[in-house]
C-alpha positions in Angstrom: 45.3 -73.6 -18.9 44.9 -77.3 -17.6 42.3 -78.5 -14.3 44.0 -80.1 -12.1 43.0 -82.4 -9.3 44.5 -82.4 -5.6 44.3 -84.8 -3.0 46.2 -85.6 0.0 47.1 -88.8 2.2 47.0 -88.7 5.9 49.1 -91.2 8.1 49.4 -91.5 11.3 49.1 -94.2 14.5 46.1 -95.2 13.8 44.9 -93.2 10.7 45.4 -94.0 7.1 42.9 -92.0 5.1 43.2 -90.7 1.6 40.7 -87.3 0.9 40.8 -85.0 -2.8 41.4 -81.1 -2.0 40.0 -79.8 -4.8 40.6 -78.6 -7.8 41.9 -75.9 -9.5 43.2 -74.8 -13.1 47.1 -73.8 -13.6 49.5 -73.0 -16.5 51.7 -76.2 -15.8 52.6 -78.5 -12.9 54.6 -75.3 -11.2 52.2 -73.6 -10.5 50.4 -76.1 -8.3 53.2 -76.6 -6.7 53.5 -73.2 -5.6 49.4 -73.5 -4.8 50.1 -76.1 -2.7 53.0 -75.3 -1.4 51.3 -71.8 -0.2 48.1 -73.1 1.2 48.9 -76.0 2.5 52.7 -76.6 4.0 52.8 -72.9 4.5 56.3 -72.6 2.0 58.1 -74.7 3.7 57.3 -78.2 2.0 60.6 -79.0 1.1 61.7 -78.7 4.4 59.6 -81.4 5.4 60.3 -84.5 3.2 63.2 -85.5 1.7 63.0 -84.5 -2.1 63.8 -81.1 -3.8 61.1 -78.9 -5.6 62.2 -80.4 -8.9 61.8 -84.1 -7.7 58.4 -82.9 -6.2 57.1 -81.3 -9.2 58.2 -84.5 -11.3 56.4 -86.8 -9.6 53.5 -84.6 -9.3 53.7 -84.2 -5.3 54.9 -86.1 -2.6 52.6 -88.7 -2.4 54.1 -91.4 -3.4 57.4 -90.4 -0.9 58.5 -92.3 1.8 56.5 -91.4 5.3 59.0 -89.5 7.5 56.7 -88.7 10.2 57.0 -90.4 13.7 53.5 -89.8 14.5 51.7 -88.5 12.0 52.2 -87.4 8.3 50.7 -85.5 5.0 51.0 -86.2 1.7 50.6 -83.9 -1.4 49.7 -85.3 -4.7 48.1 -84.1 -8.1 46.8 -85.1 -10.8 46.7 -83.2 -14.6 42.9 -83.4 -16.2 43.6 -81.9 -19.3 43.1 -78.7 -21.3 40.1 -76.2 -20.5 39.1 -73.5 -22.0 38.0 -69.9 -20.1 34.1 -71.2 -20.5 35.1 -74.4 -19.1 36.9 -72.7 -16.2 33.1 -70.2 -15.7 31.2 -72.8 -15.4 33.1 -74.8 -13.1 33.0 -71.9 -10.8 29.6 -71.6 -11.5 29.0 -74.9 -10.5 31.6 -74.0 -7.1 34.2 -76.8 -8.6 36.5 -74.2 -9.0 36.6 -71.3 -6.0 36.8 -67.7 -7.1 
């Protein structure tokens, strides 16, 4: 399993802020896609920028895309931390780093 770390990028008129998510602990980079893709755009992610769930998943979200919102926008973006191991992943939840 690998931690990974998720953040996010808001833009809008008169917003740019950048925030971290969380984190949580996968098998590869698919399955945060499909964590992300669930919790946060609802499924329907690709539907709202310009890039295919391949070109998302290679570059590790859509952060880094091009802003397609008129008014306001939301970036996805994550980053790999490495290997852990199932006591790693305990005491992260024991320390609430990691959610249930």
């Amino acid at each position: 399993m690998k931690l990974y770390k998720i953040r996010t990028h808001f833009y809008g008129k008169d917003l740019d802020k950048e925030a971290n998510l969380g984190y949580m602990v996968a098998e590869n980079d698919n399955g945060v896609y499909d964590h992300i893709n669930k919790k946060f755009q609802y499924g329907e992610w690709p539907e709202f920028v310009e890039m295919t769930r391949e070109e998302i998943i290679s570059a590790k979200g859509d952060y880094d895309s091009e802003c397609m919102g008129e008014f306001y926008d939301q970036k996805f973006g994550w980053e790999d931390l490495g290997e852990v191991s199932s006591e790693d992943v305990a005491h992260l939840k024991s320390l609430k780093i990691l959610a249930e």
